[in-house]
N, CA, C and O atoms as a GROMACS GRO file, in nm:
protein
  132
    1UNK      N    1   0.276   0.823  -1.122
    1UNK     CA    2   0.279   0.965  -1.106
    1UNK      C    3   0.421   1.016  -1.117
    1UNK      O    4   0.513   0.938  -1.093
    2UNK      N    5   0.448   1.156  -1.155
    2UNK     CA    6   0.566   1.184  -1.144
    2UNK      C    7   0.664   1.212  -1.031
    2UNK      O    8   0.786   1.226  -1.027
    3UNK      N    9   0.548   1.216  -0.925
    3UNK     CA   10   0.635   1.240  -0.815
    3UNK      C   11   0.776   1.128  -0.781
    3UNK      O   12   0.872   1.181  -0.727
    4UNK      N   13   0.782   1.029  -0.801
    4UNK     CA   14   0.902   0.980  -0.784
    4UNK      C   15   1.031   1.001  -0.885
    4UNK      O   16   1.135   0.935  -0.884
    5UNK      N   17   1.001   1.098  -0.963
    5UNK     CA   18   1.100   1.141  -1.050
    5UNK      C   19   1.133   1.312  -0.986
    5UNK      O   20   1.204   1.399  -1.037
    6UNK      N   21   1.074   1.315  -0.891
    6UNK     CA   22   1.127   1.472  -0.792
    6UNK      C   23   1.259   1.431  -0.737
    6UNK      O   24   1.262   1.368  -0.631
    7UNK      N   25   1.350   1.456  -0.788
    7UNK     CA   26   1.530   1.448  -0.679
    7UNK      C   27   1.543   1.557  -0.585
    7UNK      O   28   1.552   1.679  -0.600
    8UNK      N   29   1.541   1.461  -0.458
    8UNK     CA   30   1.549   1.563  -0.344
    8UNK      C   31   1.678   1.557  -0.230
    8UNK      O   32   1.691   1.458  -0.158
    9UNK      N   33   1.725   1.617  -0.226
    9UNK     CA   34   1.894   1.535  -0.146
    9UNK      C   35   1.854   1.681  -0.030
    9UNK      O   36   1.805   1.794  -0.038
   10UNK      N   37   1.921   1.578   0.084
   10UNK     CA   38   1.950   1.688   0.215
   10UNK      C   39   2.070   1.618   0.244
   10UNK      O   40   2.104   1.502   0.219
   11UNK      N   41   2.154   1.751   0.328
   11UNK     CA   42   2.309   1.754   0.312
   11UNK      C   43   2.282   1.801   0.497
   11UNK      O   44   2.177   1.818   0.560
   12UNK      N   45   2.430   1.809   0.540
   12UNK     CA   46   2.460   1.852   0.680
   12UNK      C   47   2.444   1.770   0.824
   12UNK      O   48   2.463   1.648   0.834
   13UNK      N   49   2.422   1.822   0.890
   13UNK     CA   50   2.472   1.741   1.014
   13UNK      C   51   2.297   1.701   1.069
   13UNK      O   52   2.188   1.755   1.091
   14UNK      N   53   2.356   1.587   1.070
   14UNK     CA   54   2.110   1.521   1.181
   14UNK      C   55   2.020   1.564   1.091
   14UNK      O   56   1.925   1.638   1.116
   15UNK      N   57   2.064   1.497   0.934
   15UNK     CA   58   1.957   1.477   0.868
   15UNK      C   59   1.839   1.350   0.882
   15UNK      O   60   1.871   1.233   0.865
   16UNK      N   61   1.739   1.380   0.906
   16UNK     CA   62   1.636   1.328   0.906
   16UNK      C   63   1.672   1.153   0.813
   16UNK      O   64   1.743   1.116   0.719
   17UNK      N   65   1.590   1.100   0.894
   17UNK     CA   66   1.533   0.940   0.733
   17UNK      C   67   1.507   0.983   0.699
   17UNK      O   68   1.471   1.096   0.730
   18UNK      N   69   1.501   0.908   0.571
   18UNK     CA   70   1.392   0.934   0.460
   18UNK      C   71   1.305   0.788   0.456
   18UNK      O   72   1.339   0.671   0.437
   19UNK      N   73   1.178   0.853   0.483
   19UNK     CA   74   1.035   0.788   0.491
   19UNK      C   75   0.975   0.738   0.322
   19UNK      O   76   1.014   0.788   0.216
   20UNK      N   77   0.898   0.655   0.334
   20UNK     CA   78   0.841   0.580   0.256
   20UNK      C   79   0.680   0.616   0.251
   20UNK      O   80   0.608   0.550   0.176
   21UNK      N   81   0.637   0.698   0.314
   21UNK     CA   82   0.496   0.750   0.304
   21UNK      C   83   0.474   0.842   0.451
   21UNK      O   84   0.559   0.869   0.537
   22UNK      N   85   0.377   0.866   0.447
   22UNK     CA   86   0.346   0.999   0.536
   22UNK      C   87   0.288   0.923   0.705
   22UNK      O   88   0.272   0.960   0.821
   23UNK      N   89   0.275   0.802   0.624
   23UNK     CA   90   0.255   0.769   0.786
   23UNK      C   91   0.367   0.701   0.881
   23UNK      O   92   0.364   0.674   1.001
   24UNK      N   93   0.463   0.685   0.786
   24UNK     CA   94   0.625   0.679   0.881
   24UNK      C   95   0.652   0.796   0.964
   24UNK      O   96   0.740   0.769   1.046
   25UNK      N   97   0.609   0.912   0.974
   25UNK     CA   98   0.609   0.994   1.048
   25UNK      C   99   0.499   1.083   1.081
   25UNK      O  100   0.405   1.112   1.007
   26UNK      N  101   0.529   1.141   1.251
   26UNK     CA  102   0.407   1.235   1.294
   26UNK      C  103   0.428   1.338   1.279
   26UNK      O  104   0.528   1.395   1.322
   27UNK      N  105   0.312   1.406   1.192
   27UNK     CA  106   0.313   1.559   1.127
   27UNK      C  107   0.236   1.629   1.246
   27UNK      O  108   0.290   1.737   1.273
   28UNK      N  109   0.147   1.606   1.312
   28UNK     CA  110   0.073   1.674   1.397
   28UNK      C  111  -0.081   1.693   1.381
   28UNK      O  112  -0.136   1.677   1.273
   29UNK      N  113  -0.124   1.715   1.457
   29UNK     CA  114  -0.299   1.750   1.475
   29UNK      C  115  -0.308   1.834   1.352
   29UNK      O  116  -0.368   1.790   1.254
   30UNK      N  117  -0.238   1.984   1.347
   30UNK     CA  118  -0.280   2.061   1.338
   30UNK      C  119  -0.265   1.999   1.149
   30UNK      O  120  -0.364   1.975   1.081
   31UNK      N  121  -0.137   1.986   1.104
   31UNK     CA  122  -0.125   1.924   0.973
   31UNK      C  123  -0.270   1.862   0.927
   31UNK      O  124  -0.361   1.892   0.849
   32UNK      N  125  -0.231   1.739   1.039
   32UNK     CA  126  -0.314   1.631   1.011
   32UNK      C  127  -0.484   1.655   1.000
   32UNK      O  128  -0.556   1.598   0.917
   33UNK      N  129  -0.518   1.725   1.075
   33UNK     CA  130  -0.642   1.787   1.110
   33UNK      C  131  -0.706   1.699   1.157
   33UNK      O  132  -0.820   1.720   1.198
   0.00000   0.00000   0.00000
């Protein structure tokens, strides 16, 4: 798929990891449903 050809950079101070799929992190109930 193309999504791994999306370039995404975050800059500044207590940037987040960067995750490897959606279940490395908790999005919430309400996301999640």
């Amino acid at each position: 798929e193309k999504y791994d050809d999306i370039p995404v950079e975050a800059t500044g101070n207590n940037c987040p990891p960067h995750i490897e799929s959606f279940s490395d992190v908790e999005m919430g109930e309400i996301i999640m449903g």
